[in-house]
Kinemage of the C-alpha trace (Angstrom):
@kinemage 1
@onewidth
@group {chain A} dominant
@subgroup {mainchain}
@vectorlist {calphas} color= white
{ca unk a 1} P -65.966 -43.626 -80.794
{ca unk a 2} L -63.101 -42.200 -82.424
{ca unk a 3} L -62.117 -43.922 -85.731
{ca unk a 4} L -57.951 -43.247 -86.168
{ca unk a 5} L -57.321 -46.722 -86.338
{ca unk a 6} L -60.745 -47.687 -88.348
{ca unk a 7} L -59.847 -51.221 -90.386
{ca unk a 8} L -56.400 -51.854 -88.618
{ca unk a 9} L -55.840 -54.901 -86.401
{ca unk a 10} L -53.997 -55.197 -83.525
{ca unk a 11} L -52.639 -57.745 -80.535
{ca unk a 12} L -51.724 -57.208 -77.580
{ca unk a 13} L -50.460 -59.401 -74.832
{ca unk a 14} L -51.072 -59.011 -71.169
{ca unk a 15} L -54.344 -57.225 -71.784
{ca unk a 16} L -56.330 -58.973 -68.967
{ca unk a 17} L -55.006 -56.378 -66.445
{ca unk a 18} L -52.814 -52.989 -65.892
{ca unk a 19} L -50.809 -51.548 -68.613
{ca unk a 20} L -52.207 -54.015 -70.957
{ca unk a 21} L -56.045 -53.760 -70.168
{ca unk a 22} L -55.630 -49.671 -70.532
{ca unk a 23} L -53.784 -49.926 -74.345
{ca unk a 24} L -56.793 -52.349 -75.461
{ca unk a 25} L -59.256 -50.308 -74.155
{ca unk a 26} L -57.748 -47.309 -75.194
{ca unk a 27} L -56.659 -47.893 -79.346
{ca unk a 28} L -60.601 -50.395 -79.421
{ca unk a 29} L -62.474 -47.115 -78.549
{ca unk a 30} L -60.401 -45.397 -81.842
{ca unk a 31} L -61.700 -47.996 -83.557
{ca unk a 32} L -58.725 -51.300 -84.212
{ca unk a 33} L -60.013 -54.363 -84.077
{ca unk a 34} L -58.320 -56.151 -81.028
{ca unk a 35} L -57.191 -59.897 -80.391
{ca unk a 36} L -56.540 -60.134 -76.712
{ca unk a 37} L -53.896 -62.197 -75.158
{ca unk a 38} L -53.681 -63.405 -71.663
{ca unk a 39} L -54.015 -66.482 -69.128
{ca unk a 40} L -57.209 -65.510 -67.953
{ca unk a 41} L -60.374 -65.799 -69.594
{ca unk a 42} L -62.604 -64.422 -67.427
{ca unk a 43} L -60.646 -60.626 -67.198
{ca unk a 44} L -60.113 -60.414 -70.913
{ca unk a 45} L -63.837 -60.420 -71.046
{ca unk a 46} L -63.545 -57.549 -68.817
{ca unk a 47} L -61.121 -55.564 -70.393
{ca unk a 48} L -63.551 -56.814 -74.073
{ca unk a 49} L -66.602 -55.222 -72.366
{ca unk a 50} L -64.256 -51.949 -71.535
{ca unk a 51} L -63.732 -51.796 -75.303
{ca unk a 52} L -67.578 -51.563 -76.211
{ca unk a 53} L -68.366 -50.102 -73.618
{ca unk a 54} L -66.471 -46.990 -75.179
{ca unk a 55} L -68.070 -47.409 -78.221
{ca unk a 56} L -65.258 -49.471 -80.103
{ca unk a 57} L -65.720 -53.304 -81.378
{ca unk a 58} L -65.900 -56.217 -80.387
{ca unk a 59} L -62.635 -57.709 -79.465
{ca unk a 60} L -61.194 -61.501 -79.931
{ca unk a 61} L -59.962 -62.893 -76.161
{ca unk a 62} L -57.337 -65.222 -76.969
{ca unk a 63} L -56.624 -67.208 -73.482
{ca unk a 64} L -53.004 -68.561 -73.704
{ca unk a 65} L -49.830 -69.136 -72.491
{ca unk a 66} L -47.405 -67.239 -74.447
{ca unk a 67} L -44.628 -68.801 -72.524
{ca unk a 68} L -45.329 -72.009 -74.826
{ca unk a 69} L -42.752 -71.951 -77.740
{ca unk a 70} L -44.705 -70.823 -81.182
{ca unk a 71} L -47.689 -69.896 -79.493
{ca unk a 72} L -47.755 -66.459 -79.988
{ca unk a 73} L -46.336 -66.547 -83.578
{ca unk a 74} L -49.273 -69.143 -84.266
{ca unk a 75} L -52.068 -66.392 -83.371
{ca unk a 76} L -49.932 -63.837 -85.137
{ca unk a 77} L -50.138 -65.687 -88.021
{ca unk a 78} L -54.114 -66.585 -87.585
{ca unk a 79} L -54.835 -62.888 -87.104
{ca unk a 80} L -52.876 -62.397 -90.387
{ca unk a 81} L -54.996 -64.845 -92.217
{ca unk a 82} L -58.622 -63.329 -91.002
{ca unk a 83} L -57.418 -59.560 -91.456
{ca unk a 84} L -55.956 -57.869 -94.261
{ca unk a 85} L -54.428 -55.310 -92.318
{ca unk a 86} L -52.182 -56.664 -89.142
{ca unk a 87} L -50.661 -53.024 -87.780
{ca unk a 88} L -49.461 -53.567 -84.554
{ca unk a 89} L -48.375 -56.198 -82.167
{ca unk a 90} L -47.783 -54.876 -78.552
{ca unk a 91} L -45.508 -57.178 -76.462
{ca unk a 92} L -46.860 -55.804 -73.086
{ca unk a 93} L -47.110 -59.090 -71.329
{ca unk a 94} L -44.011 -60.093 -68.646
{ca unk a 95} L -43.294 -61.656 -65.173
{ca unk a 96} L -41.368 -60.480 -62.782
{ca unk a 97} L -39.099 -62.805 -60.496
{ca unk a 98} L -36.578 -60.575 -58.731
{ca unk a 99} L -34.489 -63.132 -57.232
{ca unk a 100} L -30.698 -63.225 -58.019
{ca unk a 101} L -29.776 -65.587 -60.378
{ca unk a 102} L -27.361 -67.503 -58.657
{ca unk a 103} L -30.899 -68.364 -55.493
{ca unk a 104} L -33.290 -68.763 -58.418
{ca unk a 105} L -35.540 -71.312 -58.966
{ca unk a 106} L -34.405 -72.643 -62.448
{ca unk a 107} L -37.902 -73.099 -63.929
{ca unk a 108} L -39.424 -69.615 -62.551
{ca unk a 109} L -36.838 -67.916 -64.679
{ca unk a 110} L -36.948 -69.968 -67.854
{ca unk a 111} L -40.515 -69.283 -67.815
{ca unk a 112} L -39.461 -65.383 -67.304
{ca unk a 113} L -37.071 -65.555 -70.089
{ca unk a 114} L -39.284 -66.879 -72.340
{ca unk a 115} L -42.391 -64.850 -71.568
{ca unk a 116} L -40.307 -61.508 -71.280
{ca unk a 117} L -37.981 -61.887 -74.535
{ca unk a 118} L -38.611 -65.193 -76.163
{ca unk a 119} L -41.982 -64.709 -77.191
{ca unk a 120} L -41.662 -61.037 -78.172
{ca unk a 121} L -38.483 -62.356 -80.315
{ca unk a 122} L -41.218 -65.456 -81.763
{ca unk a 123} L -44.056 -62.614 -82.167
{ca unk a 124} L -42.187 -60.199 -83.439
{ca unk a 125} L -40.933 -62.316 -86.355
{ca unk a 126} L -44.053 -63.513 -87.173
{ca unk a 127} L -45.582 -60.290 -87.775
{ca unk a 128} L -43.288 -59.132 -89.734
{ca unk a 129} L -43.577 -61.506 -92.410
{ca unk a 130} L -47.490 -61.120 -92.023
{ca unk a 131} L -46.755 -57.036 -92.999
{ca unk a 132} L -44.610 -57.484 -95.187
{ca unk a 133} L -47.111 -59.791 -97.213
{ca unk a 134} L -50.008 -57.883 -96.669
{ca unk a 135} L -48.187 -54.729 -97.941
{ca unk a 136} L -49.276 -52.613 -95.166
{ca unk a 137} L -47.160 -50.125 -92.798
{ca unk a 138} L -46.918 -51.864 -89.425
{ca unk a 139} L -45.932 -51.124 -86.020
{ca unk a 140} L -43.820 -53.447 -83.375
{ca unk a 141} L -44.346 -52.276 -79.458
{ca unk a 142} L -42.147 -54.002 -76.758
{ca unk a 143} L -43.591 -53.026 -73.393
{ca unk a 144} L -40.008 -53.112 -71.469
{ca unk a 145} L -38.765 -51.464 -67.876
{ca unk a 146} L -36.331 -49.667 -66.270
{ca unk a 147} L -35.086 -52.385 -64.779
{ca unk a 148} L -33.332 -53.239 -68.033
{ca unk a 149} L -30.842 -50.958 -66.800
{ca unk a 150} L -30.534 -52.309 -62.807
{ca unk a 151} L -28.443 -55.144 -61.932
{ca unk a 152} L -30.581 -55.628 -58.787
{ca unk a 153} L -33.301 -57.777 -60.146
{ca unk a 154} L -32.042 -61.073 -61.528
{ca unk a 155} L -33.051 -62.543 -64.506
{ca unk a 156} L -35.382 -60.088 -64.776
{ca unk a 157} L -33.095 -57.277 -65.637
{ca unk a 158} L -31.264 -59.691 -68.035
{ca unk a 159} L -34.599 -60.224 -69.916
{ca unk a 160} L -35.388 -56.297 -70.087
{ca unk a 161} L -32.331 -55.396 -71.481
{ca unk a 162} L -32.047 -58.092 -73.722
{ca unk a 163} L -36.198 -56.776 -75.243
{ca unk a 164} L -34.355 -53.659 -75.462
{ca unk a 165} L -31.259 -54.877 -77.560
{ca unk a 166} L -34.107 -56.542 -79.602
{ca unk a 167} L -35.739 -53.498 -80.206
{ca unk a 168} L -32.598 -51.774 -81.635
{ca unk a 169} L -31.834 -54.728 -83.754
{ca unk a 170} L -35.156 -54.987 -85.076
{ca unk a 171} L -34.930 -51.730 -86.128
{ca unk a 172} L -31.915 -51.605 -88.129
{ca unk a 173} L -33.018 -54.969 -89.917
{ca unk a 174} L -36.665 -53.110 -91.100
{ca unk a 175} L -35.349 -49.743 -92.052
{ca unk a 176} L -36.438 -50.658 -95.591
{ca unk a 177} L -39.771 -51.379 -94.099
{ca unk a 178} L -42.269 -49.594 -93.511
{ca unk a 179} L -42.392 -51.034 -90.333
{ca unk a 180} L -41.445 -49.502 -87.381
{ca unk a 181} L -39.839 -50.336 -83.769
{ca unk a 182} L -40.646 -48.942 -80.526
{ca unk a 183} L -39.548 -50.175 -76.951
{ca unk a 184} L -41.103 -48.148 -74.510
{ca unk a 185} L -39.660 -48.318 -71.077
{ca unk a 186} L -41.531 -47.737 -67.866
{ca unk a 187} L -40.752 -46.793 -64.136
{ca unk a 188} L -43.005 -47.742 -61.240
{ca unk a 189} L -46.293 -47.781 -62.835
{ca unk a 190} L -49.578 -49.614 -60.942
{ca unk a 191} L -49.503 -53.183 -62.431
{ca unk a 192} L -49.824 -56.883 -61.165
{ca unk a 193} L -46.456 -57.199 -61.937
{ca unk a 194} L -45.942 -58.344 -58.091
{ca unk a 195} L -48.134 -60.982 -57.984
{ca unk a 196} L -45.478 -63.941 -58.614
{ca unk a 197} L -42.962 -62.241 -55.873
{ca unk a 198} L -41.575 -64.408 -53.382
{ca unk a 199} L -42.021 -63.435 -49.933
{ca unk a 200} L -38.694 -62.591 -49.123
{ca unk a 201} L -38.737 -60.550 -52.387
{ca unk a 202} L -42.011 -58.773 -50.731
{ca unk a 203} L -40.507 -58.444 -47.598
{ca unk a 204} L -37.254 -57.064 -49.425
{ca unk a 205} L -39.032 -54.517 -51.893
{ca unk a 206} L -41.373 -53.390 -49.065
{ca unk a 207} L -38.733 -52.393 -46.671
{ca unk a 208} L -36.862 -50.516 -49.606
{ca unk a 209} L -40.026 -48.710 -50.759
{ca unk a 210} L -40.929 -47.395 -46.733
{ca unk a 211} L -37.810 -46.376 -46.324
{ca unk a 212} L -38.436 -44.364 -49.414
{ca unk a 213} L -42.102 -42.960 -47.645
{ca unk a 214} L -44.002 -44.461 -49.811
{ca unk a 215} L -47.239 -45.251 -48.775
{ca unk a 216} L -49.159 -46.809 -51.309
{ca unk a 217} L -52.572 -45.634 -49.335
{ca unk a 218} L -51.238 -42.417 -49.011
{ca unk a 219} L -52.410 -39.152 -50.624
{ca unk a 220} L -49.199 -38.817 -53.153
{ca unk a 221} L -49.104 -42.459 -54.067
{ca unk a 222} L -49.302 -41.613 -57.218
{ca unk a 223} L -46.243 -39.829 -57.484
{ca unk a 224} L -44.404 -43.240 -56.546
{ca unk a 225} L -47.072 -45.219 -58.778
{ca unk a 226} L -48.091 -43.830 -62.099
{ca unk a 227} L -51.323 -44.490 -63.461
{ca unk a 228} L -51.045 -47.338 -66.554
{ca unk a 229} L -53.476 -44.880 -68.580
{ca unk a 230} L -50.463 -42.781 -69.512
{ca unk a 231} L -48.626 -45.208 -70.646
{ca unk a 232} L -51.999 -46.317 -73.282
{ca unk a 233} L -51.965 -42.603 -74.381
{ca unk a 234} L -47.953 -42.981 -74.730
{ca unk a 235} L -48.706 -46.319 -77.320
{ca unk a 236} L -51.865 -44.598 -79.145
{ca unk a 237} L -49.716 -41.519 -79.580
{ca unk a 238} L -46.817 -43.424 -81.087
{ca unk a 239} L -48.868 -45.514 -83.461
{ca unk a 240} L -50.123 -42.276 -84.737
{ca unk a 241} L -47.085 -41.086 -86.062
{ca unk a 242} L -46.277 -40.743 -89.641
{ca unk a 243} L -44.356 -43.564 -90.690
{ca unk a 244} L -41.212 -41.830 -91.568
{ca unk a 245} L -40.354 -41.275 -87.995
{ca unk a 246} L -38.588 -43.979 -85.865
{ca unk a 247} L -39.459 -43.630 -81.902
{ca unk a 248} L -36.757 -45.923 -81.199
{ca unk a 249} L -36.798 -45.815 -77.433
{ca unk a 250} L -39.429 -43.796 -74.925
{ca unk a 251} L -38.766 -43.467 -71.337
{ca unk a 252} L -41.923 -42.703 -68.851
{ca unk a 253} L -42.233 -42.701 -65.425
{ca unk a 254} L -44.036 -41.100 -62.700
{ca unk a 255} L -42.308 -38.127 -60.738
{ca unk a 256} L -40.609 -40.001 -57.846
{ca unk a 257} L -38.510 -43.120 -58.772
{ca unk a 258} L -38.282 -46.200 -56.294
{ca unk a 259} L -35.267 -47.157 -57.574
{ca unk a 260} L -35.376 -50.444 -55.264
């Protein structure tokens, strides 16, 4: 096990599948001690067992619903009383309802909203005040998309590109921190991000991304679809740099875009 992030603490959100399962996995095995954060018990186990598996520790699985006002800034806070060194929280959890706004159910994209920015926002603010106290250089990750730059995918563009106007603010208010920003922004990447798609949405999407050729059995799929490990390596490489540096923004994607 490698031991770069020996006695640090992180959380990160979403980690019960994709792009969040591969960061936990990836910064427990160089040695932070994890709190997991997801709906789902049972996978955060799984992605727990990944993380000894490689030789790190054994993480905290945290089942909750972050879309519940304070309920992420509660844990933030928790983790901040039972470590003495809080250095990262990774917002990588979201939804993804891609119906225009004006057709959308109301609830599906409150719920969106406040999964995608409003609990980021609550997070965010919590664990700054737990750095600050602690004395300790932090790190803030905001797991956004390239869709924060479309106007084709309802509210969940608006909730993108509001994380990303977060991002910026946030860092201009810590620049006398040593805490540091960074909203990385992903293409098409291999995620569960589908799974609460509508089926004219599916229907929609799937008709855009043939027309493209892609072929998700296919042998170049993965020039369409990247692989979520790059995007851990992307995260461990940024909360390796010195803390005089701010990686504001990071775009990744794989080589082919669907821009659907």
């Amino acid at each position: 096990m490698s031991s770069v992030f020996q006695g640090q603490s992180g959380i990160v959100t979403g980690a019960s599948s994709g792009i969040g399962r591969q960061i936990a996995q990836t910064l427990g095995s160089a040695g932070m001690d994890l709190w997991l954060v997801g709906r789902s018990a049972a996978e955060l186990q799984l992605t727990a067992k990944g993380i000894t598996a490689n030789g790190g520790s054994k993480a905290h699985c945290v089942p909750m619903d972050i879309s519940v006002p304070g309920a992420l800034a509660a844990l933030v806070k928790e983790v901040g009383e039972r470590h003495p060194n809080l250095f990262t929280l990774i917002n990588n959890a979201g939804v993804m309802y891609p119906e225009p706004v004006i057709e959308a159910d109301p609830a599906r994209s409150y719920e969106m909203l406040m999964i995608n920015l409003v609990a980021p926002m609550e997070g965010c603010r919590a664990a700054v005040a737990v750095m600050r106290r602690q004395g300790c250089r932090g790190h803030l990750i905001n797991i956004s998309s390239l869709a924060g730059g479309n106007d084709g995918y309802g509210a969940y563009s608006i909730s993108k590109a509001a994380l990303n106007q977060l991002g910026r603010v946030l860092r201009k208010e810590l620049e006398q921190d040593d805490i540091r920003v960074t909203t990385i922004i992903p293409g098409g990447f291999a995620t569960q991000l589908a799974r609460g798609f509508s089926e004219a949405s599916m229907a929609r999407l799937g008709k855009a991304a043939a027309a493209f050729g892609f072929d998700p059995a296919g042998p170049h799929a993965q020039r369409f679809l990247g692989d979520p490990q790059h995007i851990a390596n992307l995260v461990r490489y940024v909360l390796e740099q010195p803390i005089d540096l701010n990686l504001e923004e990071i775009t990744i994607r794989p080589p082919i875009s669907l821009d659907l």
